[in-house]
C-alpha positions in Angstrom: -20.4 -60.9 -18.6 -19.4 -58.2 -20.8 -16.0 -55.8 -19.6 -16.6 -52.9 -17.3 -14.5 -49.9 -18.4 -14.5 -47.0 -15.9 -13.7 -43.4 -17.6 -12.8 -40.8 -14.8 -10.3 -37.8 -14.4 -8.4 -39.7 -11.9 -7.4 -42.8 -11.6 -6.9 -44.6 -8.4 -3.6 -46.5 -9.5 -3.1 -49.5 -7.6 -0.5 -48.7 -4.5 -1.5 -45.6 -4.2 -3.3 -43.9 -1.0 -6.5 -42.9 -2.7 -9.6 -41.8 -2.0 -12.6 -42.8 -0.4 -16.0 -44.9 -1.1 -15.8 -44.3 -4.5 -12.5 -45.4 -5.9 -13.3 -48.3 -3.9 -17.0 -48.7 -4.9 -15.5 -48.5 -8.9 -12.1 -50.8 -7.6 -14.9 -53.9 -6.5 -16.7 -53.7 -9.8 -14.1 -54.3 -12.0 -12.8 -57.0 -9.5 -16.4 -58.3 -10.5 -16.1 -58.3 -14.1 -12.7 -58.0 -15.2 -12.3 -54.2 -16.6 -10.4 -51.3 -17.6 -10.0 -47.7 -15.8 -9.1 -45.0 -17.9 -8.4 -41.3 -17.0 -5.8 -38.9 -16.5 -2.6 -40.1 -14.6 -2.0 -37.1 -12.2 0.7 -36.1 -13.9 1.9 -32.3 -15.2 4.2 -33.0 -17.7 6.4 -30.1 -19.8 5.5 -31.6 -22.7 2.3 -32.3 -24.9 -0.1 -33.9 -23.4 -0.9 -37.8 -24.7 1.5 -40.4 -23.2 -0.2 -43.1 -22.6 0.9 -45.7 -19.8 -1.0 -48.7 -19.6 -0.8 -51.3 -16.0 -2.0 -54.7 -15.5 -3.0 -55.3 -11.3 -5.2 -58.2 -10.2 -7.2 -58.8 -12.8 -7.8 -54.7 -13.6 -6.3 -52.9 -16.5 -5.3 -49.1 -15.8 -4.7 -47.3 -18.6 -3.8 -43.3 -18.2 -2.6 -39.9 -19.8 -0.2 -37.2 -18.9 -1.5 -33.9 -19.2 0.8 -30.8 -19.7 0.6 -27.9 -17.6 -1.2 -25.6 -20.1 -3.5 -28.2 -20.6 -4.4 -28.9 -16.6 -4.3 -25.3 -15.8 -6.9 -24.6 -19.0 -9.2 -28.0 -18.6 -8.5 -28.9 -15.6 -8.3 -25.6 -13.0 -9.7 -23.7 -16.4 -13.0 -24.7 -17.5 -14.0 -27.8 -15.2 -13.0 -26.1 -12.1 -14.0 -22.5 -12.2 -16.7 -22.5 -15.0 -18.3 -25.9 -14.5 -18.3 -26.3 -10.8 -19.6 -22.9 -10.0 -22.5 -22.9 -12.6 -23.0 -26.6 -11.3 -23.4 -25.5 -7.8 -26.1 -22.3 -8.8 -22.6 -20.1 -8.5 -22.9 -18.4 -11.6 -21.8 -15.0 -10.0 -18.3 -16.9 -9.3 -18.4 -19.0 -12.9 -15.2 -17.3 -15.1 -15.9 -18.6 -18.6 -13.5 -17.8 -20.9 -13.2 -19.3 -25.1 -9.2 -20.6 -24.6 -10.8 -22.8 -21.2 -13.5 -24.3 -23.2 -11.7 -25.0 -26.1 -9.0 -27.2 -23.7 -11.7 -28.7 -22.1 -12.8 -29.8 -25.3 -9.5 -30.6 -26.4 -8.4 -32.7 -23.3 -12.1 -34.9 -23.8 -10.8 -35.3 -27.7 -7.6 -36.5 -26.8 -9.3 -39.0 -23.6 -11.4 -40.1 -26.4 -8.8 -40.6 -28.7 -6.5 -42.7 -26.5 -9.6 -44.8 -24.9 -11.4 -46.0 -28.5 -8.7 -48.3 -29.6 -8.7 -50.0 -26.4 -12.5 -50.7 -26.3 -14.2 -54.1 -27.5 -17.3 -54.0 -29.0 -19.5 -55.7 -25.9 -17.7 -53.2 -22.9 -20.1 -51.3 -20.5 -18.3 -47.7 -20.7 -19.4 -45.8 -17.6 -18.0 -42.2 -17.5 -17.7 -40.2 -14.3 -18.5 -36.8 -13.3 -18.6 -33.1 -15.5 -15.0 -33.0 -16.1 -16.1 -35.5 -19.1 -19.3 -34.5 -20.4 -18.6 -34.8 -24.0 -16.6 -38.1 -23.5 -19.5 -40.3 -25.7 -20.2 -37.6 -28.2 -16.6 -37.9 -28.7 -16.4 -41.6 -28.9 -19.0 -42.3 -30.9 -17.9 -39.5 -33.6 -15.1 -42.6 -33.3 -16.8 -45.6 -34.1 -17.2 -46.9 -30.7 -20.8 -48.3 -30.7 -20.8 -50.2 -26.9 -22.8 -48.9 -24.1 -22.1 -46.0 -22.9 -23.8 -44.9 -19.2 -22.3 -41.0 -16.9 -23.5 -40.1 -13.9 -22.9 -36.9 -12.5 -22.3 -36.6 -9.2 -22.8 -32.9 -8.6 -25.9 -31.3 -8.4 -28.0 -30.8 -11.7 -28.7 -26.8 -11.6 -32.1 -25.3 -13.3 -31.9 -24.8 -17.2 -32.1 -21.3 -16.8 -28.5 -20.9 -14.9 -27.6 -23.8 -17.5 -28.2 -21.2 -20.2 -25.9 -18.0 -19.0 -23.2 -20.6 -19.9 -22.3 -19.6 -23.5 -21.9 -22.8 -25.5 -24.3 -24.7 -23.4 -26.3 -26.2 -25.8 -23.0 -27.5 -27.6 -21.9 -28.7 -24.4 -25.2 -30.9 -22.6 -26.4 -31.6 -26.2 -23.5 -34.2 -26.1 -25.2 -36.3 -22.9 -27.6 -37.6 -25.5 -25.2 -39.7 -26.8 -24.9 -41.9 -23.9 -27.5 -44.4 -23.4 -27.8 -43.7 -19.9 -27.6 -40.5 -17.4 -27.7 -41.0 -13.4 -28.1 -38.0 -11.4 -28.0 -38.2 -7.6 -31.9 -37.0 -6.9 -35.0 -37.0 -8.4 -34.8 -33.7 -8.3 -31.6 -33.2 -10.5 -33.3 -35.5 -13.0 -36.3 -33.4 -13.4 -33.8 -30.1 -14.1 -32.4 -32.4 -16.7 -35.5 -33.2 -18.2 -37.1 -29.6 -17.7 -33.4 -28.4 -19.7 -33.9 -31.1 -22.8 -37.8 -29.7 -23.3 -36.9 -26.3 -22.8 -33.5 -25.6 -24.0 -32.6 -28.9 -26.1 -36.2 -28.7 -28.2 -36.4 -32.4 -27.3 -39.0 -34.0 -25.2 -39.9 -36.3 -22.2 -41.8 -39.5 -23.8 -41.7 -40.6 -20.0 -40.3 -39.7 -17.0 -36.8 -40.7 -17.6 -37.3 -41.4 -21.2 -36.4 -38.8 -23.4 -36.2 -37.6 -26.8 -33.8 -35.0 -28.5 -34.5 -32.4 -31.4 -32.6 -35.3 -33.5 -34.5 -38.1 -32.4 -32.0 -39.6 -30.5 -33.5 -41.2 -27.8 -31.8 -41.9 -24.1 -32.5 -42.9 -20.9 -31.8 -41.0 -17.4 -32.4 -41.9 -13.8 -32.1 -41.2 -10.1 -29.2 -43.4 -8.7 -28.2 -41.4 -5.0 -24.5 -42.8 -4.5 -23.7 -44.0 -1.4 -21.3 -45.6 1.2 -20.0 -48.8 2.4 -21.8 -48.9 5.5 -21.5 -51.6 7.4 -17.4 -51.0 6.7 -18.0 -47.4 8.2 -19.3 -48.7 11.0 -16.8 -51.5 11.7 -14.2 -49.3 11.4 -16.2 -45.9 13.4 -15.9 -48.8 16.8 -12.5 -49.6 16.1 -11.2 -46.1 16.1 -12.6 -45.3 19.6 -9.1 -47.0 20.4 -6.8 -45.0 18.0 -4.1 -42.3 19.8 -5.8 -39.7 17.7 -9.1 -40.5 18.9 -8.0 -40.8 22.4 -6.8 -37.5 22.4 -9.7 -35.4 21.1 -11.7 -37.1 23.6 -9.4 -36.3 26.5 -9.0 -32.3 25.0 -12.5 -32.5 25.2 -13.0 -32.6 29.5 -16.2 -34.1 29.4 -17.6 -31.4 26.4 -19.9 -32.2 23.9 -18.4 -32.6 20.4 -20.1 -30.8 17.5 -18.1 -31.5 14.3 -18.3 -30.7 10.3 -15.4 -31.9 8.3 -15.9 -30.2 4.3 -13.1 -29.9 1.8 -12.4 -25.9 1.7 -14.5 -25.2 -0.8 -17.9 -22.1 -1.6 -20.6 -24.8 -2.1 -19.7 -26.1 1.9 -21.5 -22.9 3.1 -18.9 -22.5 5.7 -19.3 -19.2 6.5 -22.9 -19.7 7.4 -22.2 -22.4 9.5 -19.2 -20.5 11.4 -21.8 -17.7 12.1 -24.9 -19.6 12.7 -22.2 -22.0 15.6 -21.5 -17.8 16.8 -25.3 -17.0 16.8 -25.9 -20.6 18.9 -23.7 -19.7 21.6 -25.7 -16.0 21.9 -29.1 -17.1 21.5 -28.6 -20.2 24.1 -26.1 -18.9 26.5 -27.3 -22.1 28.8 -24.8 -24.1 26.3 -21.8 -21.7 26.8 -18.9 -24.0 27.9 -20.9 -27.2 26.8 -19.9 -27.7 23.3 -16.6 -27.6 21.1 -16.4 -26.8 17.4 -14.5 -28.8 15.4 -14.3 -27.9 11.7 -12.1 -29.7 9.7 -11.5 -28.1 6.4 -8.7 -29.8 4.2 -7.5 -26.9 1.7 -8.3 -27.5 -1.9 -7.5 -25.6 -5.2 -5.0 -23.2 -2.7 -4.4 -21.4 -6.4 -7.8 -20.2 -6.7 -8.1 -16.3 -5.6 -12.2 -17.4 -4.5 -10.6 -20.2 -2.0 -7.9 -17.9 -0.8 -10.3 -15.4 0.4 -12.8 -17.9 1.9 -9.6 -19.4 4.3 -9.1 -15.7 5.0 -12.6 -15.3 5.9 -13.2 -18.3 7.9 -9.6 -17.8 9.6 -11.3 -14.5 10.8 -14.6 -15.5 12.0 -13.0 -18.1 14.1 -11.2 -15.8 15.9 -13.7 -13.3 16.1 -16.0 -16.1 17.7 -12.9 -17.8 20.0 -12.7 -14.1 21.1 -15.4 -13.0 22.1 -16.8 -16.2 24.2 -13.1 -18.4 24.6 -12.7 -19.0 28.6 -9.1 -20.1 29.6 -10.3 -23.4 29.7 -12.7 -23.6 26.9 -11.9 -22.9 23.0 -15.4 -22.6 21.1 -14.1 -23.6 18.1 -11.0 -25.4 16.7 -10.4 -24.7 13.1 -7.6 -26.8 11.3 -6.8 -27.2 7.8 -5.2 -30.9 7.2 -6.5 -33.5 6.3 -6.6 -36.9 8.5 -6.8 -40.9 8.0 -10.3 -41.9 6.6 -10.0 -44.3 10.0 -9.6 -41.4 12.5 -12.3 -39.1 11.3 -14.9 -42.2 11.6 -13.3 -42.8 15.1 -14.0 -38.1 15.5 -17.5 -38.9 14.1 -18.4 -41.7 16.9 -17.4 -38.8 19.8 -19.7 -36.6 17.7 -22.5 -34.9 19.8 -23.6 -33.0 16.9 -22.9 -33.4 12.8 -22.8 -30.1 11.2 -23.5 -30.6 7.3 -24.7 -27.7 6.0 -23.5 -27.3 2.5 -25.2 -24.0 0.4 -25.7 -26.9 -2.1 -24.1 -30.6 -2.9 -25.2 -33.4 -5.4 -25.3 -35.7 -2.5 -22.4 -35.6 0.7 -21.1 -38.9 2.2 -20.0 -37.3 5.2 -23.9 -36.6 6.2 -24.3 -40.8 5.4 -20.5 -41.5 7.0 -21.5 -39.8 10.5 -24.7 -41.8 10.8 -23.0 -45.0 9.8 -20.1 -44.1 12.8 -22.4 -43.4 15.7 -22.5 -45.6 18.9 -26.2 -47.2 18.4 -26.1 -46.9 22.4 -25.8 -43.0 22.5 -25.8 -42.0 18.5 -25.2 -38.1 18.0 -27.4 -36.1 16.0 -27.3 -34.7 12.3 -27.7 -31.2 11.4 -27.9 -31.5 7.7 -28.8 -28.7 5.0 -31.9 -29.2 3.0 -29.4 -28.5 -0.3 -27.8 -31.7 0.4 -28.8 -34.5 -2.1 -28.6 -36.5 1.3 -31.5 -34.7 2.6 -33.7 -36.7 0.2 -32.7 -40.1 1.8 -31.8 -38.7 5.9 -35.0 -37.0 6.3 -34.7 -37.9 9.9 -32.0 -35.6 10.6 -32.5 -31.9 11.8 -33.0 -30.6 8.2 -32.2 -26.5 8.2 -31.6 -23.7 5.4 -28.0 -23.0 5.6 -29.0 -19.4 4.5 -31.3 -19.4 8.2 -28.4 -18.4 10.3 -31.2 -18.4 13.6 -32.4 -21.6 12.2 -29.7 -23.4 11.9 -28.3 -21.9 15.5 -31.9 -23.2 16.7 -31.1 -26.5 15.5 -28.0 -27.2 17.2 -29.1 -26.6 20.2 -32.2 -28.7 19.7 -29.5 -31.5 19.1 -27.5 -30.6 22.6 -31.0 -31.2 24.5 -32.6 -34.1 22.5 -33.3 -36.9 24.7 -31.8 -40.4 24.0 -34.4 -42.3 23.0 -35.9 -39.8 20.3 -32.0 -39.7 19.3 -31.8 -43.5 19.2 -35.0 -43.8 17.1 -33.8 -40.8 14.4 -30.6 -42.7 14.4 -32.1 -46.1 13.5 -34.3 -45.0 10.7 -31.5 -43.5 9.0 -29.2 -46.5 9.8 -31.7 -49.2 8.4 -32.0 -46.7 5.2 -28.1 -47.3 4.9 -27.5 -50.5 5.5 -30.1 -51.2 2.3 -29.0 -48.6 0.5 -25.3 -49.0 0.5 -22.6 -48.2 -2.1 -22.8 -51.6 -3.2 -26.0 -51.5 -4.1 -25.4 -47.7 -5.9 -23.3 -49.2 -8.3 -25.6 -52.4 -9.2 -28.5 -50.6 -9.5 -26.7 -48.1 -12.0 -25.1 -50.9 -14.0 -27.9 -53.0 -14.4 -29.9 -50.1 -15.6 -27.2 -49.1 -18.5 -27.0 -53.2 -19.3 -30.8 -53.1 -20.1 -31.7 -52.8 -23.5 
């Protein structure tokens, strides 16, 4: 079977605490196949950007480059982080596009694609991950690598028209044509793609998810919703029930119902809304006063960033304008914390759940929507709130789907959650359940790479 090589900004290095579902989702198919990951080592170095450090761990190649500090602040924090992922995620108010960021994060791709060529055989499967590395195949084919080349983008695909305030845009998405393969997470970001290549690109659709470019090049893209390791979620969600950590939200709880929404800090989570639709819950249904605890876990993220400074300030204050106007002596509405906490404990948190609060403004899918129905006690499972802008609302359509922007809504919602009997909550829980169990990271992965093997 030919080599998988995985191309990502980060790589998760072997001995290293890493990530979630995904790094271990990409870890299991090169286990499979033998492979090579590739990306950027996590290191700011004072120098120029380029050393290349290359480790051999169970069968898996890592290979990965330092970065220096102009060249992470301008590609990394620069372009990716506050031109792409705003415009990505319909922000195009909050998108800072500058030339000097968009020439590093063309730079930074050259020099990825410089250092990853030589190490490439001629049969490899090359999949490429995420919009930090859009013009990664562009880049390697102006190289002479001629293997398969397959990127999936795991944020959401935004409407050609946003696409097009980005200056350079066509420059910039006219490079996915040289991959073979695109994977979005939702039919719906695939149809953006193919309404931008028709409209924008002067290509066409021959099929859905056949396409043509002004060139002739043709490519293929898909739908390919990631996922998570389910029945591992679910093993681990009943084991927690017994962790200290666990133990003691349960007992701070005194018999309360748990609501709880754990987001990295970050504009696209729609936090704000949530905070003030939990404030307008507690008003319109004042029978629940006392009944339910808040628990938002928000990990900071990109602390440099003037827009996530003043979103902590904001949520900060809405918490305590919310504690303070309904808190009793023995009763906190809602606990607000900003650390992060062992994958293991916040599946144990999910399983005490009354009430999952995912209500992102928009996201190209969100695991934690999948990870709290995977963690629930099939005896008593607790109910998901999730936003209609989710990519997971396409698969969980038996959760209590809102509009994030519907502060009464979404307020509506969670108390419909508080009072829904057990059996209805049982049977929403089991559709969703037998979805995942199917539908599992496992088979996210498979489904992707058979798709970019086919000729």
């Amino acid at each position: 079977m030919s080599r998988l090589v995985i191309v990502s900004n980060r790589v998760a290095l072997p001995g290293v605490a890493s990530a979630g579902g995904l790094a271990v989702a990409l870890q299991a198919a090169l286990e499979e196949t033998g492979g090579l990951w590739f990306g950027w080592s996590g290191k700011i170095v004072p120098g120029a950007s380029g050393q290349l450090h290359e480790l051999d761990h169970g069968g898996i190649r890592y290979a990965t480059v330092d970065l220096s500090k102009r060249d992470h602040a301008d590609y990394y924090n620069g372009f990716a982080n506050r031109t792409l992922w705003p415009l990505l995620h319909f922000r195009v108010d909050l998108a800072d596009y500058s030339r000097v960021t968009y020439t590093a994060y063309r730079r930074v791709n050259a020099l990825f694609a410089e250092k990853l060529a030589p190490l490439l055989r001629e049969d490899d499967i090359v999949w490429v991950h995420d919009y930090h590395l859009i013009p990664m195949a562009k880049l390697l084919r102006e190289l002479g690598v001629r293997c398969r080349l397959g990127f999936f983008l795991h944020v959401p695909m935004p409407s050609c028209d946003l696409l097009a305030a980005l200056p350079h845009h066509e420059r910039l998405f006219e490079g996915l044509s040289s991959y073979d393969l695109v994977g979005f997470q939702t039919e719906r970001d695939l149809e953006r793609f193919q309404d931008y290549v028709r409209l924008f690109g002067r290509g066409r659709v021959i099929e859905h998810g056949v396409l043509e470019t002004a060139k002739g090049k043709r490519l293929r893209a898909g739908a390919f919703p990631i996922s998570i390791d389910t029945g591992h979620i679910a093993a681990q969600a009943a084991a927690a029930v017994g962790k200290a950590s666990v133990k003691r939200l349960a007992a701070s709880l005194s018999g309360r119902a748990l609501a709880i929404g754990v987001d990295r800090l970050d504009y696209s989570k729609g936090l704000p809304e949530r905070f003030r639709a939990f404030a307008h819950f507690l008003k319109r249904h004042p029978q629940h006063l006392g009944k339910l605890t808040y628990l938002q876990i928000a990990p900071v993220s990109r602390g440099e960033v003037v827009e996530y400074q003043h979103l902590r300030n904001e949520l900060e204050q809405l918490a305590g304008h919310i504690n303070g106007g309904h808190a009793e002596p023995d009763w906190t509405p809602v606990r607000y914390v900003n650390r992060n906490y062992p994958h293991a404990s916040l599946t144990g948190f999910y399983r005490l759940a009354r009430v999952g609060l995912v209500t992102p403004l928009r996201d190209g899918m969100n695991l934690v929507a999948k990870e709290f129905i995977a963690a629930q006690d099939p005896d008593n499972p607790g109910v998901l709130v999730l936003s209609t802008f989710a990519g997971a609302a396409r698969e969980l359509d038996s959760a209590l789907l809102v509009n994030p922007y519907d502060i009464d809504g979404v307020a509506d919602a969670i108390a419909l959650a508080m009072e829904m009997p057990l059996a209805e909550r049982r049977e929403r829980w089991q559709t969703m359940m037998t979805w995942l169990r199917t539908h599992d990271i496992t088979a996210w992965r498979r489904s992707f790479l058979a798709a970019l093997r086919e000729e």
